[in-house]
C-alpha positions in Angstrom: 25.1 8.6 51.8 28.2 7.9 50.1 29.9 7.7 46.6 32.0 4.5 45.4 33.5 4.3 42.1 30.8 6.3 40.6 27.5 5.7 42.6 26.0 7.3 44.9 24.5 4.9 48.0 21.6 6.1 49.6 20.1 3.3 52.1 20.2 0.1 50.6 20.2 1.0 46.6 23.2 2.7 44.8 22.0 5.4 41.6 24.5 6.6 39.3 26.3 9.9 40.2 25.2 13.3 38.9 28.1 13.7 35.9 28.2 9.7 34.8 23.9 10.2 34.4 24.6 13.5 32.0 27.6 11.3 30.2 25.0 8.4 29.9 21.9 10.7 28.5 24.4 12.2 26.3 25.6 8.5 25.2 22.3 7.9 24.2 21.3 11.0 22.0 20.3 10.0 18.4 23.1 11.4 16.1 21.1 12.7 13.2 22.0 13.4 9.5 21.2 17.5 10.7 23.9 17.3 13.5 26.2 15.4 10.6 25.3 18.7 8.9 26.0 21.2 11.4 29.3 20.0 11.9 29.9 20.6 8.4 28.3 23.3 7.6 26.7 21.7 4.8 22.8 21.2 4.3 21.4 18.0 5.3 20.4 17.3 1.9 24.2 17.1 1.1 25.0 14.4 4.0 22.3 12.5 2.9 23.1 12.6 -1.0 26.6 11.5 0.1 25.7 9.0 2.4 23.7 7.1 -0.6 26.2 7.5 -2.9 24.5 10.5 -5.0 26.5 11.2 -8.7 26.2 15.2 -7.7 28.3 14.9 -4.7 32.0 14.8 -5.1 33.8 11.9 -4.1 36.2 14.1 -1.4 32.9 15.3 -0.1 31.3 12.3 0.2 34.4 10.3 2.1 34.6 13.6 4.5 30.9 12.8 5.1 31.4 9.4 5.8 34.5 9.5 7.7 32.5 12.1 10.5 29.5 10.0 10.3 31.5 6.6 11.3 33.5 8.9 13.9 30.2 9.8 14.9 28.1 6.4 15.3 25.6 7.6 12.8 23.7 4.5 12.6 26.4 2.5 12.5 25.2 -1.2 11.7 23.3 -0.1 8.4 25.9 2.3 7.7 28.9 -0.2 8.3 27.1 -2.1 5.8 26.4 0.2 2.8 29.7 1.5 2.5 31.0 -2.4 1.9 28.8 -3.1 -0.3 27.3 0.5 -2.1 23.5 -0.7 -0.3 22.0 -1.1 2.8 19.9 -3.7 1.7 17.1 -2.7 3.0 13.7 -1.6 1.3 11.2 0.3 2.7 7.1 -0.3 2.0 4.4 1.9 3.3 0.5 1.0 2.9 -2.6 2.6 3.3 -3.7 0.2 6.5 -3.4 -3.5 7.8 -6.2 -5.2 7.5 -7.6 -8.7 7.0 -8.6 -7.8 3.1 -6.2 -7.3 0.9 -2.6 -5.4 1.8 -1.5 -8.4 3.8 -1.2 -10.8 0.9 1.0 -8.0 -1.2 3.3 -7.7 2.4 3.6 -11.4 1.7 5.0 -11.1 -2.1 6.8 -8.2 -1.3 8.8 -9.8 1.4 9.1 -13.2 0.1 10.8 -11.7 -2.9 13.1 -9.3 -1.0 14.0 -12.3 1.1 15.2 -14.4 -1.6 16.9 -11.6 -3.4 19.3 -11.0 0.3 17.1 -7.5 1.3 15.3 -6.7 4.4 11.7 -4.9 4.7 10.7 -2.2 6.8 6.8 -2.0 6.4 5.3 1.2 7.6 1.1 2.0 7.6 0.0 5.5 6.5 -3.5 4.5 8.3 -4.8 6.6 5.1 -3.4 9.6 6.1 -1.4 11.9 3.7 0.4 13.6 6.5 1.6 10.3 8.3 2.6 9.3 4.6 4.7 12.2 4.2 6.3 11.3 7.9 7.0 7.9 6.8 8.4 9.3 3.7 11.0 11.0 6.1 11.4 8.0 8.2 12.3 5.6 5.2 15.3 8.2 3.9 16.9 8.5 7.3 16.6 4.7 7.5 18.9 4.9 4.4 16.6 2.6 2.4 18.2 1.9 -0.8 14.4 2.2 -2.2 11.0 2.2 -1.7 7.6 0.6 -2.6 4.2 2.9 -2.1 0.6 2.3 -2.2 -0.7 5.4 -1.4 -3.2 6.7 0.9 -6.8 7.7 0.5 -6.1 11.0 1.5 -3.0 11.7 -1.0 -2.9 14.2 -3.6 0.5 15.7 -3.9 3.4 13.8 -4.4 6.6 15.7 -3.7 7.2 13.8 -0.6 7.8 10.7 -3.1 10.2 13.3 -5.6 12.6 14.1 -2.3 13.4 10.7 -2.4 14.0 10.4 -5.6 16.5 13.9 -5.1 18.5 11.8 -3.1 19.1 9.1 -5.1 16.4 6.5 -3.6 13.8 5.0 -6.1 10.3 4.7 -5.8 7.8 2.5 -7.4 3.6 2.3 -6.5 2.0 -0.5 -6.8 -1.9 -1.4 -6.5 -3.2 2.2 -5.4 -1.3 4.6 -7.3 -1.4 8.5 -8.9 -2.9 8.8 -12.2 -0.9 11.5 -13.7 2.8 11.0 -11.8 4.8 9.1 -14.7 6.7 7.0 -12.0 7.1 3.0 -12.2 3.7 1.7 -10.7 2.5 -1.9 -10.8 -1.3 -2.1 -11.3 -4.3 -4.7 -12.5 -6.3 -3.0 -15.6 -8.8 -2.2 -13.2 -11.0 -0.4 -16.0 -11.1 -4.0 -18.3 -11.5 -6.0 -15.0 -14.7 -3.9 -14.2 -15.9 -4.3 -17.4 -15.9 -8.2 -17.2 -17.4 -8.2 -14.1 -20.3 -6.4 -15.6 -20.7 -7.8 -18.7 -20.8 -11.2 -16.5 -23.7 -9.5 -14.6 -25.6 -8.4 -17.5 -25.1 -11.9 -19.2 -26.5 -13.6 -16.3 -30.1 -11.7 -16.7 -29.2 -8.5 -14.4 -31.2 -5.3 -16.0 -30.6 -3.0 -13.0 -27.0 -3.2 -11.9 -25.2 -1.5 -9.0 -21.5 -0.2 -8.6 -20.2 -0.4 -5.4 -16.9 1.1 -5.0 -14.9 2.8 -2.6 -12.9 6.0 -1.6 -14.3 7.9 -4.4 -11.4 9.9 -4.4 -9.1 7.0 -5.8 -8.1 6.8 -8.7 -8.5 2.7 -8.4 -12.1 3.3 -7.7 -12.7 5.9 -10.3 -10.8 3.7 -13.1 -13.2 0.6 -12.4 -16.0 2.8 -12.5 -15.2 3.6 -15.9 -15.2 -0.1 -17.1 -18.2 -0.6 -15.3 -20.1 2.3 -17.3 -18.6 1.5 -20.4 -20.2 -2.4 -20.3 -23.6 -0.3 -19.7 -23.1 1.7 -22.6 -21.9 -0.9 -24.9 -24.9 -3.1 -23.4 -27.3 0.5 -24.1 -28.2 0.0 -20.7 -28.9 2.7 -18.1 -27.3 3.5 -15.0 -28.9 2.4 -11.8 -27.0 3.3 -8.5 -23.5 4.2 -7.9 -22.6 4.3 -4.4 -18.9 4.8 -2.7 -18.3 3.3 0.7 -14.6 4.1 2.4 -14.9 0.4 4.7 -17.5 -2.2 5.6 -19.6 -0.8 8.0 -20.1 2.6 5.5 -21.4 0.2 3.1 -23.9 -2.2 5.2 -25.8 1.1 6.0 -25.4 2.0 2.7 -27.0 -1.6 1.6 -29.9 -1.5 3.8 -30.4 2.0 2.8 -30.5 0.5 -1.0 -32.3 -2.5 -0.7 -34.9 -0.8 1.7 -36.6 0.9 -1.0 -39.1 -0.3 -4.2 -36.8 0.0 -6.9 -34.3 -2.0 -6.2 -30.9 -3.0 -8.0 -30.9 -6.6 -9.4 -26.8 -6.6 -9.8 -24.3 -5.7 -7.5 -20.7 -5.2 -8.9 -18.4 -4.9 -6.1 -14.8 -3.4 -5.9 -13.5 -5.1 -2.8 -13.5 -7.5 -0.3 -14.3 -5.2 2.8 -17.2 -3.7 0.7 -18.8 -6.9 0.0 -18.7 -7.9 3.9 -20.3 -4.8 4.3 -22.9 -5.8 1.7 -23.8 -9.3 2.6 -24.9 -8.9 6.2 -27.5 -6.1 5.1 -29.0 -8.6 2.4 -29.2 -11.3 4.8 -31.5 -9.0 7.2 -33.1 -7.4 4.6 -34.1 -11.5 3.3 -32.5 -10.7 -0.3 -32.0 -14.0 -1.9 -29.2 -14.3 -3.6 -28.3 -15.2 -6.7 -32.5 -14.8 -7.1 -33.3 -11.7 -6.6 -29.8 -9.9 -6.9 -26.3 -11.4 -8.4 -23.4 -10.3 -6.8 -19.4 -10.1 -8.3 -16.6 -9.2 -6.7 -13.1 -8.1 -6.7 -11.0 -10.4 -4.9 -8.0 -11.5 -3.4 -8.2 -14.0 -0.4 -11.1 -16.6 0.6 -13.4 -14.1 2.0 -15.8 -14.5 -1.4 -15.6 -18.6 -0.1 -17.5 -18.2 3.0 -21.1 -17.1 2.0 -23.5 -19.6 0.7 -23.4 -19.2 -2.3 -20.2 -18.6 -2.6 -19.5 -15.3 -4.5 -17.7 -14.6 -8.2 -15.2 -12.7 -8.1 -12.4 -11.2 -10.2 -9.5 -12.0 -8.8 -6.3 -10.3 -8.9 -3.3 -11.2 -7.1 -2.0 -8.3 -4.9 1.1 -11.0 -3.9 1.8 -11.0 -7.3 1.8 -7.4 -7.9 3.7 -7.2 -5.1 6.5 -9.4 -6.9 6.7 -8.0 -9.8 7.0 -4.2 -7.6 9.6 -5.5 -5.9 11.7 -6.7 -9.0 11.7 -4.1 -11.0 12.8 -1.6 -7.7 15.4 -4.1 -6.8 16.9 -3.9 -10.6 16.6 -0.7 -10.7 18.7 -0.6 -7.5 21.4 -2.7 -8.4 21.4 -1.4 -11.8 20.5 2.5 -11.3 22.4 3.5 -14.8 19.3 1.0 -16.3 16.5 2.7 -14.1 13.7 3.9 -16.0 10.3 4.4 -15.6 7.8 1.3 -16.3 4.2 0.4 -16.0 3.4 -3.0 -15.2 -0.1 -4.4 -15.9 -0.9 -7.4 -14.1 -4.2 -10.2 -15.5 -7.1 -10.6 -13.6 -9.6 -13.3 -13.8 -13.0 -13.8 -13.8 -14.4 -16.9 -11.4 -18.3 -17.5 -11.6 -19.7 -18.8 -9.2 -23.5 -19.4 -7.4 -23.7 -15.7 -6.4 -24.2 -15.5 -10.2 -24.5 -18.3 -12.5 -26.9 -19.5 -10.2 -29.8 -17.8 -11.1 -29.9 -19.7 -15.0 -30.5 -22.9 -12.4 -33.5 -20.8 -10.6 -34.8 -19.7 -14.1 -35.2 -23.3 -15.2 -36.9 -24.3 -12.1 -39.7 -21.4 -12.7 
């Protein structure tokens, strides 16, 4: 064994010798905004205040900042590129999951429109888990995201994750599933009205005995469509039938069979989503529930899912691409225009589409 010009030959491979390995490990050791910090003796709050450009942090403080975090290859391509231009250009989204039923058409508006207005995405899942939210949370401010775009998890109560960001300068704004009480910029369908048209479409079309199907019950989306739904029964002086909450599609097939196993049996089904309902259908199809003759069936909607059952299924659609847009806009103004920034709440239409899973049964009426 031998060493030559820093490696170390043993047979026929050569390794790196002992020092050059520790120079490379410590080469390759993430500098943090803590060890900015530390060599400060400042909190990290302060580096990362500074390093966004925070009003509260003097302008000799914040170039000292800087100046140690170039020296020390803090994340030096973003970096590089916010102190030329005041932003990183990049804006963070997090969502509650990916799946094939509704979150992937609001990726799509949220990134066309940060495309076309010169930002970059980072797109994080919570998997429905306050505590991977939170860690996200984290991950999006030392990514130096200039702001951030939220649909919040199932499991998600507090929300002072979302107020550190806003401490440091980086705004937030939820869109789709968002908190009922935390005054922030959301972007939301009326989901209460919405509800309500779907049932009043159901009782219109000769249903008595109506069914809500709605999700996590501990969302304020689903609770908020519930509430149109038992309005259009009180306006209508009808009574309540079955309310039932499944949290995915499976949950809500057993639920179904459950349902539809038993004598009294729901003649309506108002649905809030497109997983729900392909937990719904399958059980109905087993059970040899005709529809639209012995139950009528509405759904919320966003995608071709309600085009692939026979009959095809009404739906009230609402355009989560769209809300993504319009999310994206106003963060993005209120980026570039931060002495503008207020709080806003943006309502976006839905519409009702009728189709065989309802209006079919006048045509089964006439026949009879």
């Amino acid at each position: 064994m031998f060493v030559t010009k820093g490696f170390i030959k043993s047979g026929n491979f050569y390794t790196l010798a002992p020092h050059l390995q520790k120079m490379t490990q410590k080469r390759k050791k993430r500098v943090t905004i803590k060890d900015i910090a530390s060599q400060l003796g400042v909190s990290h709050t302060t580096v990362s205040r500074a390093l966004h450009n925070h009003p509260d942090i003097s302008p000799e403080r914040k170039e000292q900042i800087r100046n140690l975090a170039q020296r020390m290859h803090y994340n030096p391509n973003a970096f590089a590129l916010s102190l030329r231009n005041s932003y990183s250009k990049i804006i963070g989204l997090i969502i509650p999951e990916i799946t094939l039923y509704a979150f992937p058409s609001m990726v799509k508006g949220v990134s066309e429109f940060c495309h076309n207005a010169g930002y970059n995405v980072i797109i994080l899942s919570s998997n429905e888990s306050y505590e991977r939210e939170v860690q996200n949370t984290e991950l999006m401010l030392s990514s130096q995201v200039d702001g951030l775009l939220v649909a919040i998890s199932k499991e998600t109560e507090k929300y002072d994750h979302f107020e550190r960001l806003e401490e440091n300068g980086i705004p937030v704004v939820f869109l789709d599933r968002v908190f009922k009480d935390y005054g922030k910029s959301k972007v939301i369908i009326d989901g209460q009205r919405a509800a309500y048209k779907a049932t009043k479409h159901l009782i219109e079309s000769g249903r008595k005995k109506l069914a809500y199907f709605g999700g996590n019950p501990s969302l304020y989306i689903t609770k908020h469509r519930l509430e149109g739904f038992r309005k259009a029964l009180q306006d209508f002086k009808m009574k309540e039938h079955t309310i039932v909450f499944s949290d995915d599609a499976e949950d809500a097939r057993l639920k179904t069979f459950n349902i539809f196993s038993r004598q009294d049996i729901p003649d309506g089904i108002m649905c809030i989503s497109d997983e729900v309902l392909t937990g719904i259908i399958p059980s109905l199809q087993e059970l040899n529930i005709r529809i639209p003759e012995q139950v009528g069936i509405i759904s919320f909607s966003d995608g071709p899912i309600s085009l692939m059952y026979k009959p095809e299924i009404s739906i009230i659609h609402h355009s989560l691409a769209r809300v993504g847009r319009v999310a994206a806009d106003i963060l993005i103004q209120g980026i570039e225009n931060p002495e503008e920034r207020h709080d806003q709440v943006h309502i976006i239409d839905t519409k009702l589409i009728a189709r065989g899973s309802t209006i079919g049964l006048q045509k089964f009426q006439s026949q009879v």
